[in-house]
N, C-alpha and C positions, 0 to 999 in steps of 0.2 A: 793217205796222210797229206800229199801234197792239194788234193780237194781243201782238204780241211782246213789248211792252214793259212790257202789262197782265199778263200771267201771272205774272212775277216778283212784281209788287206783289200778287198775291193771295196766293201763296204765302208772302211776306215778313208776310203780315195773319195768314196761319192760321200760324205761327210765333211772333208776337206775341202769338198768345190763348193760346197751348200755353204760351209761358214763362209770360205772367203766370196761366195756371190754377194753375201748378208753384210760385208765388210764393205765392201764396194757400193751396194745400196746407198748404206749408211753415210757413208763418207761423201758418197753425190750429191746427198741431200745436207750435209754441212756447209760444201761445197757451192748450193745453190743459196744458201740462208746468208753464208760469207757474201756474196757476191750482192744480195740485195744490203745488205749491211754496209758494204760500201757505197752503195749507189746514196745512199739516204742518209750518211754521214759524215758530215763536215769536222773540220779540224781546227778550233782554236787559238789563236795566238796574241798575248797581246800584255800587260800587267801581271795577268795571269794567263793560266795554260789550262786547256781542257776540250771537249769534247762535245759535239750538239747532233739533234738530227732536224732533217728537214719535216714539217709538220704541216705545213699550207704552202698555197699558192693560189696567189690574185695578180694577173697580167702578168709582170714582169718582176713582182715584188715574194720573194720567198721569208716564210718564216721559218725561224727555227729555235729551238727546244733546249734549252739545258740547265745544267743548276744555278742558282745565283750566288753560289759561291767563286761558281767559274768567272764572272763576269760584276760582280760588285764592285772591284778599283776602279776608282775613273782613270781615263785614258784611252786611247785607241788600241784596234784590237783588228782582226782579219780574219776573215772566216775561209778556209780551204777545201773548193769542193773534191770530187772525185778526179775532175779530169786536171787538178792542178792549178785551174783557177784559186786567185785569191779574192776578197773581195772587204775594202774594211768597214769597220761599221764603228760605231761612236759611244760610249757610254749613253748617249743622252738617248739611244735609240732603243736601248734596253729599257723595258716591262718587267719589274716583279709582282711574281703571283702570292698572292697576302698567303701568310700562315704558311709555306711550306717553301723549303730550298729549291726554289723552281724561278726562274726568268727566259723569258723571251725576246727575239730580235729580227730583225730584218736584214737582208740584203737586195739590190735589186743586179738582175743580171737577164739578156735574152737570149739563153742560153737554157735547154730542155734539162731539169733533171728530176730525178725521183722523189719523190711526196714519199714520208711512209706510210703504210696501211695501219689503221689502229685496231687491234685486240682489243680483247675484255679481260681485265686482271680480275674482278670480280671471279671470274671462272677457273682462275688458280687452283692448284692442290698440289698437295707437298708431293714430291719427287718428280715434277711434270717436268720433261727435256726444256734448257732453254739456253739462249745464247746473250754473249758479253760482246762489245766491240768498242775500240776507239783508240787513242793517239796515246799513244803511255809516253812519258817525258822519257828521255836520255840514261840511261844507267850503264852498270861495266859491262853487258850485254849489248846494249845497242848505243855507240854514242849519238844519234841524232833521235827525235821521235818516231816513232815505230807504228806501225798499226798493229794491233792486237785483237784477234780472234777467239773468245774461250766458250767450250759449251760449258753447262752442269746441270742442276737440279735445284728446282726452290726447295728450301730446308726450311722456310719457317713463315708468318703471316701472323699480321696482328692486328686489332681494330683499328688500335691510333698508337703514333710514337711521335717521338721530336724530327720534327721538321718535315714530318709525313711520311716518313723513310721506313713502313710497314712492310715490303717484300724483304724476303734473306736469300740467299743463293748458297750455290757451293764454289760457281766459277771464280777465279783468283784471278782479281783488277788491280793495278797498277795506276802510282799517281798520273794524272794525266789524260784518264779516262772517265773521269765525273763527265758526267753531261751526254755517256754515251748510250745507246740505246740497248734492252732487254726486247733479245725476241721472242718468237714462239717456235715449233718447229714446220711452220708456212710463213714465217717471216714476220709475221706482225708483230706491231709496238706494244709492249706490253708494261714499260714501264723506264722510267730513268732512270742508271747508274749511276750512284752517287758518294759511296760512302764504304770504310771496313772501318769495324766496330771490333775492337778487341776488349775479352773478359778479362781482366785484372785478377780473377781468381783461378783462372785455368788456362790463361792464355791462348784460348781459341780464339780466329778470326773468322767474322762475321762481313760478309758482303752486302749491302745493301741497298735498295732501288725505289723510287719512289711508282706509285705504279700509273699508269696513263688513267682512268679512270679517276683519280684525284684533281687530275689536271684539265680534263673535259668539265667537272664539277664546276672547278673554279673558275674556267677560262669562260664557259656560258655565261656566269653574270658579269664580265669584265667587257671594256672595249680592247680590242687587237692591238699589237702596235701600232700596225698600220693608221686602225681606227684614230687610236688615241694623237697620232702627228699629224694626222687630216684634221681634228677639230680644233687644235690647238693652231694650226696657219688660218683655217677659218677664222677663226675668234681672232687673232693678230689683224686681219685684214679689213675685218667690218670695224674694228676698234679705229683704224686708221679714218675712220667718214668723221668722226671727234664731234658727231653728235651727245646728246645724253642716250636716245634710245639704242643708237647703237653703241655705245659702250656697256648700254647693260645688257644688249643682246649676244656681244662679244663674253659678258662675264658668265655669262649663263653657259653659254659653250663650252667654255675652259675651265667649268666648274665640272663636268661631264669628265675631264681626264681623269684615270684614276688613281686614286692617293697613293698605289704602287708603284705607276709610272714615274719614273726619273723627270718627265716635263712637269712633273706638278712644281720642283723646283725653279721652272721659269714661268709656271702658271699664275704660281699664289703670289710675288708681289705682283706682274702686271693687275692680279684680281684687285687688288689694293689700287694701284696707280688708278686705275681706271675708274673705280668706283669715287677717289677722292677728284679727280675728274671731274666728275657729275656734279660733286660739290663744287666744286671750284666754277659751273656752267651755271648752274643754281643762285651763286652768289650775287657772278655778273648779271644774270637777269634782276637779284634781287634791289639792285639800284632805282628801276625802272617800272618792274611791273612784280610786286612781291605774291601775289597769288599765282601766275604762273612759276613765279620762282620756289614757291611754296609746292608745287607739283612735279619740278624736276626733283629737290630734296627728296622726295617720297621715293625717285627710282634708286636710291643707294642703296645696294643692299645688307640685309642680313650679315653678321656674321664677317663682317668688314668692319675695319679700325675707323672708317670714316664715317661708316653706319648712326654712331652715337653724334658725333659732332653732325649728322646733318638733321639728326633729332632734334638736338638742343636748338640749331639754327631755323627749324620751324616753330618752335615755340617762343620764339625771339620774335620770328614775322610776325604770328596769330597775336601776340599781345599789340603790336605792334595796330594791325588790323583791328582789335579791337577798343582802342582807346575811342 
């Protein structure tokens, strides 16, 4: 009797060390996914509050990733990397990517830190393990921002929705974590947190993420931030020679930003200034010599308000010429 009643409990012992080895597993490998999640996720502060990860790196200039609801008010703002560094960056340095809740931005620092790896959310499927992180604002829980950890489960996927916000979760985000990154269970980017969506008819709440693959889509046909303040100091600088050719070679540049970029706000009047410019260079030669003046006219371009009036003023020369 005591055989018998000993064999269970040993058996019930080496079942208890197998679960909790599986438990310890498990947790290590949370453990390592948190720890790259930190590495690769910045904290920010500024008009508004929110969350970004790091996405590139060119010399000394890092990009990074998050929604454009995070970061739409103008004003200054700081981005907080891991080791505490702050770094601030400027509305005008902000990139939105067309058609979907996504912007980009720059900081420069020379200082090593973590790039994330990008996933493929295309390879998604409902229940697949995945991770939540980022800065949750203040509440009766924590009064300062927090860093928040959460696993769960994709619960849902859709072709297309508003504002690209196609992945669903189970994990439960807090305001203050838009812009934070969707891992995998090796850590990859698999998508930006952005959003809970609650049904009005059953009062479930829905989590939602835009997934990295939308954003590779987009970002291929764009220029970078980066890109985009490199052709625009270009274009400023050739414009300064206050030739005609190089004013239109200046316009041609800074027509290159893209109409998502926040510099197109400084782009499209100097586009204007510059082109009426040309006019203005056109005019003075036409005193003197009106068929050379008749060929800078022609550099004004398209699609500029001065465009027309240097039409009309070649056709003022030509009669002019032709009497």
């Amino acid at each position: 009797m005591k055989f018998a009643y000993g064999l269970p409990t040993i058996l019930l012992g080496a079942a208890s060390v197998i679960v909790l080895h599986q438990a310890t597993v498990a947790q290590t490998q949370a453990e390592v996914i948190e720890e790259i999640a930190k590495q690769i996720t910045v904290r920010i502060d500024g008009p508004k509050n929110g969350t970004g990860v790091i996405i590139d790196k060119q010399g000394n200039t890092y990009t990074v990733l998050t929604n454009w609801h995070v970061v739409q008010a103008k004003g200054n703002y700081t981005v907080q990397t891991q080791d505490g560094r702050r770094y601030q960056f400027s509305y005008s340095q902000v990139q939105r990517l067309s058609e979907v809740d996504l912007a980009q931005l720059t900081f420069t620092s020379n200082q090593n830190y973590r790039v994330a790896d990008r996933g493929n959310s295309n390879q998604l499927s409902i229940d697949t393990k995945v991770y939540v992180a980022g800065w949750a604002e203040p509440d009766n829980r924590c009064t300062q921002r927090c860093w928040q950890f959460r696993s769960g489960n994709i619960s849902g996927r859709l072709n297309t929705a508003k504002n690209g916000y196609t992945l669903s979760y189970t994990n439960v985000t807090k305001p203050g974590m838009s812009g934070g990154p969707l891992l995998d269970e090796e850590g990859r980017l698999l998508g930006i947190n952005g959003q809970s969506q609650s049904d009005s008819r059953t009062g479930a709440v829905e989590y939602v993420a835009i997934p990295i693959n939308t954003y590779v889509k987009l970002a291929s046909g764009t220029l970078s931030p980066i890109q985009a303040r490199d052709n625009w100091e270009q274009a400023k600088a050739i414009a300064q020679r206050g030739t005609a050719s190089s004013l239109l070679q200046a316009i041609r540049i800074a027509r290159r930003i893209p109409r998502t970029s926040v510099l197109r706000n400084d782009a499209y009047p100097a586009i204007e200034q510059w082109s009426r410019q040309i006019l203005d260079i056109a005019r003075f030669q036409g005193n003197s010599d009106i068929v050379r003046a008749i060929e800078t006219a022609k550099l004004v371009p398209r699609g500029t308000a001065a465009y027309y009036s240097a039409r009309a003023q070649i056709r003022e020369w030509q009669r002019l010429l032709n009497r």
